[in-house]
FIDREN-406495 format. One record per residue (C-alpha): x, y, z. Coordinates in steps of 0.5 Angstrom, whole numbers, plus 500, padded with zeros to 3 digits. Example, Ala and Ser with C-alpha at 12.3 -4.5 7.8 and 13.67 -1.06 7.14 Angstrom:
2
525491516/527498514/
//
This chain:
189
464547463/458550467/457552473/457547479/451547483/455544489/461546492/467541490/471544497/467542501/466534499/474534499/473537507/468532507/473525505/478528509/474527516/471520513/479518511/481521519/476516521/477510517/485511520/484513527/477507528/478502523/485501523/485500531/479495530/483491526/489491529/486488534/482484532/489481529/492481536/486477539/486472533/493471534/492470541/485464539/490461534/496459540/490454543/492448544/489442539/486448535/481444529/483447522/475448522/476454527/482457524/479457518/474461521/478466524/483467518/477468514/475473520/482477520/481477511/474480511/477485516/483487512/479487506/475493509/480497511/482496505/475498501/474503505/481507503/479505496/473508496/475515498/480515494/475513487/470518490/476524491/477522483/471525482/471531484/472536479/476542480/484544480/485542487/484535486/492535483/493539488/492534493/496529491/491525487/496524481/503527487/509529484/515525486/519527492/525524494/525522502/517523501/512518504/506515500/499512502/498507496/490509495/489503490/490497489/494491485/500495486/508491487/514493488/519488484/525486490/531483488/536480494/542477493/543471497/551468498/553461499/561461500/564465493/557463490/552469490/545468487/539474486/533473487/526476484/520477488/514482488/512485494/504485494/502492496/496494499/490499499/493504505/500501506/505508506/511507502/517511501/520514494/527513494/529516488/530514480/535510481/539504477/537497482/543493479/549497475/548498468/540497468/535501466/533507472/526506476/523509480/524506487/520505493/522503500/516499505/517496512/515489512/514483516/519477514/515471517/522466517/526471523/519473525/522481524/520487520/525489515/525494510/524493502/526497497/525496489/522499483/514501484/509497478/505497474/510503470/505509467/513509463/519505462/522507469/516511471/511509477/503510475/504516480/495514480/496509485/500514490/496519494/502524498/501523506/
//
């Protein structure tokens, strides 16, 4: 390979200032945004023109939250040098570590058991993750006994029918292998 005219460290220097200014500015942004959005949305008699409005509003938000984190993370994996594994560009799995999800299109696939008498029933949901969400590895561990083992992430997340956050767990896809999370969409926090 031939030399570089540039200094990779100094563009990875680089990226951490641009992604401390998307987590410390953007993100308040939109937390607020969504606060004041919430707070519109309790006006009496509200016409759906308007709220389609806002909702648009609170999306484009989000989304460029969301664009912004990917955007540094595609320019991160770019930089030649030894260091970008060492980042955590493709991080080693460590039991209890959290993870920021640094592309998207990523799900974790949860199965909850609900129970109506001596009945019981499992369900199967997927929970959409999204570019900046934190996650936590749980291990690679069997979900129902006699299954195969996966890998399993835990994330706290909102369940709008108790109006209360609550943790999730459940094996991370897409899979790079049987069981095995594509470590490509993890960035170690």
């Amino acid at each position: 390979m031939g030399h570089l005219k540039w200094e990779p460290e100094e563009v990875h220097k680089g990226m951490d200032e641009l992604e401390v200014l998307v987590q410390t500015r953007l993100r308040p942004v939109e937390k607020a945004l969504a606060r004041a959005i919430r707070r519109v949305r309790k006006e009496k008699n509200l016409p759906g023109y308007v709220t389609q409005r806002l909702d648009v509003l609170a999306a484009n938000t989000r989304e460029l939250v969301s664009r912004e984190f990917a955007s540094i993370a595609n320019v991160r994996s770019q930089i030649p040098g030894e260091r970008t594994n060492g980042r955590g560009w493709n991080p080693s799995l460590v039991e209890g570590q959290t993870y920021r999800i640094c592309v998207g299109g990523a799900y974790l696939n949860i199965q909850e058991v609900v129970q109506y008498g001596s009945y019981s029933h499992t369900y199967e949901h997927r929970t959409q993750l999204h570019v900046g969400d934190i996650v936590t590895y749980l291990g690679n561990k069997s979900v129902v006994e006699g299954q195969a083992a996966h890998d399993i992430f835990q994330i706290e997340s909102f369940d709008v029918a108790k109006g209360a956050t609550k943790l999730v767990s459940g094996p991370f896809f897409p899979e790079k292998k049987p069981g095995q999370c594509n470590r490509s969409f993890l960035e170690a926090v």
